[in-house]
N, C-alpha and C positions, 0 to 999 in steps of 0.2 A: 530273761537273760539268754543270750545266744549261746548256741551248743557248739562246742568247739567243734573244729573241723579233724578227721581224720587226714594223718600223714603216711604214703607210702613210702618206706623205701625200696628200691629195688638196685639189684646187682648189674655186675656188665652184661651176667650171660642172661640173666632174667630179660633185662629190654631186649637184646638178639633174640631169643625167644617170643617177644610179641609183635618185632619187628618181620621174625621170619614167617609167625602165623597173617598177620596182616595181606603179606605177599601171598602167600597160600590164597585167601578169601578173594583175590583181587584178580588169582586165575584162573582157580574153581570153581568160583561164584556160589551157585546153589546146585553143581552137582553132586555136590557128596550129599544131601539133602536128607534121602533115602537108605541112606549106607549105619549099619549099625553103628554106634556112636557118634552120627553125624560128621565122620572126618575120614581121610583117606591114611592106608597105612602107605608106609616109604613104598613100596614096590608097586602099589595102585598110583599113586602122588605120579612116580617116574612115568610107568606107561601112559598116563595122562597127557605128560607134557609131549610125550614121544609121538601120538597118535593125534589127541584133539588140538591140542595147540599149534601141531604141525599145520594141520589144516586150517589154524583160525589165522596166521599169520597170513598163508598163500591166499585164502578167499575171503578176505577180511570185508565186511559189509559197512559202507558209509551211509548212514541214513541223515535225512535232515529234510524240514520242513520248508517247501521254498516256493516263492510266491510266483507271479507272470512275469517278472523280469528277471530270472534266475537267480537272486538275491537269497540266501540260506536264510531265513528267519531265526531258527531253530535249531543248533545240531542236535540231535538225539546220542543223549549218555544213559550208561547204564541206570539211572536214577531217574528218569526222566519216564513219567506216566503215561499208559496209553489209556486208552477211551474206555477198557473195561476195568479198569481200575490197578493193574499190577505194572509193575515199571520194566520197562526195555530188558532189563538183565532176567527178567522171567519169561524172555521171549526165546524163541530157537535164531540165533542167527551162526552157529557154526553148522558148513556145511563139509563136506569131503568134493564136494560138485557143487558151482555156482549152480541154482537152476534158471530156467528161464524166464523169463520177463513177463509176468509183474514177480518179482520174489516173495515168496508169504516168509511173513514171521511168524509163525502161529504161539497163540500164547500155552505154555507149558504148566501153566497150575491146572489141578485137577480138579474139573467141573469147570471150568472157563470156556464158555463156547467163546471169545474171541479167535477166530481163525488166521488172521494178521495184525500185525502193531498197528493202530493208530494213530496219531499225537491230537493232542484236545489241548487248548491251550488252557492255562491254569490262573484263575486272576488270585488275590488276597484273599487269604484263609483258606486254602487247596483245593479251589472248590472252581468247578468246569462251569463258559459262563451257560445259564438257561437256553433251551431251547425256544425259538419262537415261537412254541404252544404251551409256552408257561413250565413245563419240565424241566427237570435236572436232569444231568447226563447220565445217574444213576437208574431214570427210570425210562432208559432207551436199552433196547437190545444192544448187547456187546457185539455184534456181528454188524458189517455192515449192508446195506444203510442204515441202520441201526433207528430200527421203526418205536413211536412208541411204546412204551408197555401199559401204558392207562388209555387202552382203549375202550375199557368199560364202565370208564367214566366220560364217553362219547366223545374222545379224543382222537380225530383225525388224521393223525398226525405218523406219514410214511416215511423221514427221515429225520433227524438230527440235521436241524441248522440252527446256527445264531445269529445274532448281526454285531457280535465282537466283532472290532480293527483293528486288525493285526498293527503294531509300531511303526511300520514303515507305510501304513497310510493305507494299506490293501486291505480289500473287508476277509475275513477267514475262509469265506468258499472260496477265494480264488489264491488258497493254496494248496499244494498238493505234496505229497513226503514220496519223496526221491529215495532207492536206493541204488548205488551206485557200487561198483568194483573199483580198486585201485586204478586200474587202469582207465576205465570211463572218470573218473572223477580228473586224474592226472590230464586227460585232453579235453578236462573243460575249461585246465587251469586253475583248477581248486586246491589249497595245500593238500597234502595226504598223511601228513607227520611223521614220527619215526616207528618204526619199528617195532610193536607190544604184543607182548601174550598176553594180556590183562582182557579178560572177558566183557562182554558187553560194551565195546567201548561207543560203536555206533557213528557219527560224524565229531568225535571230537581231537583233534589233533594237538592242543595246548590249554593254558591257561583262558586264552582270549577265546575259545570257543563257546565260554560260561558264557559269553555278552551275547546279547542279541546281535542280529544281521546288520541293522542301522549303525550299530556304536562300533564293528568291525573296521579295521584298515586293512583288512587282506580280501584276497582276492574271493571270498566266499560272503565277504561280508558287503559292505558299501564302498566298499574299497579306498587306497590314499588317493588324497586332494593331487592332480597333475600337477609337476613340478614347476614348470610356468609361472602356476596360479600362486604356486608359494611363495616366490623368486618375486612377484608383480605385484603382491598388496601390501601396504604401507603399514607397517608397527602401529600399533597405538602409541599416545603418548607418554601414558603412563610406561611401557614399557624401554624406554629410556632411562629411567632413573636404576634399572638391573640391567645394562648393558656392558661390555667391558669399554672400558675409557676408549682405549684404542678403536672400536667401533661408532664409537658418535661422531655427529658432525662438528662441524667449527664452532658453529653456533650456541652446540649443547654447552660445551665448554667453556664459555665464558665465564667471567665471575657475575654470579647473581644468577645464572641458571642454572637448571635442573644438570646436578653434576654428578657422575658415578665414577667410585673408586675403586678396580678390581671388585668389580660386580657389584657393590654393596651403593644405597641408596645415601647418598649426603644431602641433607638442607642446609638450604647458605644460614649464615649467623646472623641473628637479630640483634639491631643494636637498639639499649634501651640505657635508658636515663633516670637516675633517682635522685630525690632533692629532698634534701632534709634541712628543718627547718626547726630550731632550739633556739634556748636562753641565748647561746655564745653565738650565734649566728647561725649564716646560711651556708652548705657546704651542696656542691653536686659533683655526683660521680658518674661516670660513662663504663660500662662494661659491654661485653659482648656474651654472648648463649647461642641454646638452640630451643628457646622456650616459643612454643607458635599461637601461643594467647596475643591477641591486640587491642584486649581491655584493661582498662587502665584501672588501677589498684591501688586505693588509697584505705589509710590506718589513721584512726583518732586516737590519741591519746587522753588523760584526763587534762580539767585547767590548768597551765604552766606546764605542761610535757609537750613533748616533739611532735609532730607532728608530719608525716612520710606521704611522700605522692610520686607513684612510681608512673611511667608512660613507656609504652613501648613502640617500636616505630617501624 
């Protein structure tokens, strides 16, 4: 027998309470980590927002993984895994000074020789694909080139590669993770979104940044189809029977075609014929439907009963 399920109730001020811790987690991340009871008091909270958030807004880092045709594959969000195993938001990217070029992220867990973010793509089951010496990504150095580590199983092997293909048809080495400043991102043409103190956030500016680069209509992603192109290719057919009236042709509208009424799809009406045949005679009656069978349908009854033969046309 199933065990029932546990109900909570909670108060107005109870949800404000996990709605305002929520916000907390989303801007502190993992610095209060180390801090006695794992959370910050009100006066550490404020200086937080006053100092590091100051800076993360001003120097805010866009990362993203992007192939030979500047196509973003990949934005990188706080969730999102690098090569040594801890995800972007365990990586350092608030700075007080953008540095220079290449920017390290170095990763911040302790014992992690990873010295910069990575991105390693991730196929089904969270698992990075094999290297082309039969390895897992687990058993390559976290640093890069990130050589072997089964070298004493006469493993030759000086980097980390695969022959995974990236979605948009490019093989994985020939992409490279971009970090970018607002302002370099703004004159490549790339969104930059709004405005957030939420840590780690990395190249993502909306919803649409979940999708991959291919399935993107903005300017980071594969971008929209030219207007033209829109304007110049013909409906399908089917796409007339959900059209507004007023938009079809003369054509569509006739009786016996494919008719639409304020958007909604109508089938013309079948007419069918039934004949009934008894003791007292023969009777036929004509109606009209919207039945789209055109097999005909006939009923026995026993010796001396009626006898129905329906046709539809």
């Amino acid at each position: 027998m199933a065990e029932r399920g546990a109900h909570i109730r909670l108060n107005a001020q109870a949800c404000a309470d996990i709605d305002a811790y929520a916000e907390y987690k989303s801007i502190v991340g993992d610095a209060d980590k180390d801090l006695p009871g794992g959370i910050m008091t009100p006066d550490q909270y404020e200086h937080f927002k006053k100092t590091v958030v100051k800076d993360r807004i001003q120097n805010r880092l866009y990362v993203s993984w992007t192939n030979q045709d500047g196509m973003d594959c990949k934005l990188i969000g706080p969730e999102t895994p690098c090569f040594c195993g801890h995800r972007y938001k365990r990586h350092q990217s608030d700075y007080k000074e953008v540095p220079a070029k290449p920017i390290p992220l170095p990763c911040q867990e302790k014992g992690c020789r990873c010295s910069s973010y990575h991105y390693v793509p991730i196929l089904s089951g969270m698992r990075a694909p094999r290297c082309t010496c039969k390895h897992t990504s687990d058993e390559h150095d976290a640093r890069a080139p990130h050589r072997c580590l089964q070298r004493a199983k006469s493993c030759a092997c000086r980097a980390y590669r695969t022959s995974y293909r990236c979605e948009c048809g490019q093989p994985s080495a020939d992409h490279v993770l971009v970090v970018d400043t607002r302002e370099e991102r703004q004159a490549k043409g790339k969104p930059v979104g709004k405005v957030v103190p939420y840590a780690g956030m990395g190249g993502l500016t909306g919803f649409s940044s979940l999708a991959a680069g291919y399935m993107r209509l903005d300017d980071s992603g594969i971008g929209a189809p030219p207007l033209h192109e829109l304007e110049s290719t013909p409906l399908p057919a089917e796409c007339k029977y959900f059209m507004p009236h007023s938009q079809l042709g003369a054509s569509d509208q006739l009786a016996g075609g494919p008719l639409a009424v304020a958007g909604k799809p109508v089938r013309p009406a079948i007419k069918s014929s039934v004949v009934e045949r008894g003791t007292g005679g023969t009777r036929q009656h004509v109606a009209t439907g919207h039945r789209s069978s055109s097999r005909p349908v006939s009923t026995a009854a026993s010796t001396g009963g009626a006898v129905k033969k329906r046709t539809c046309q």
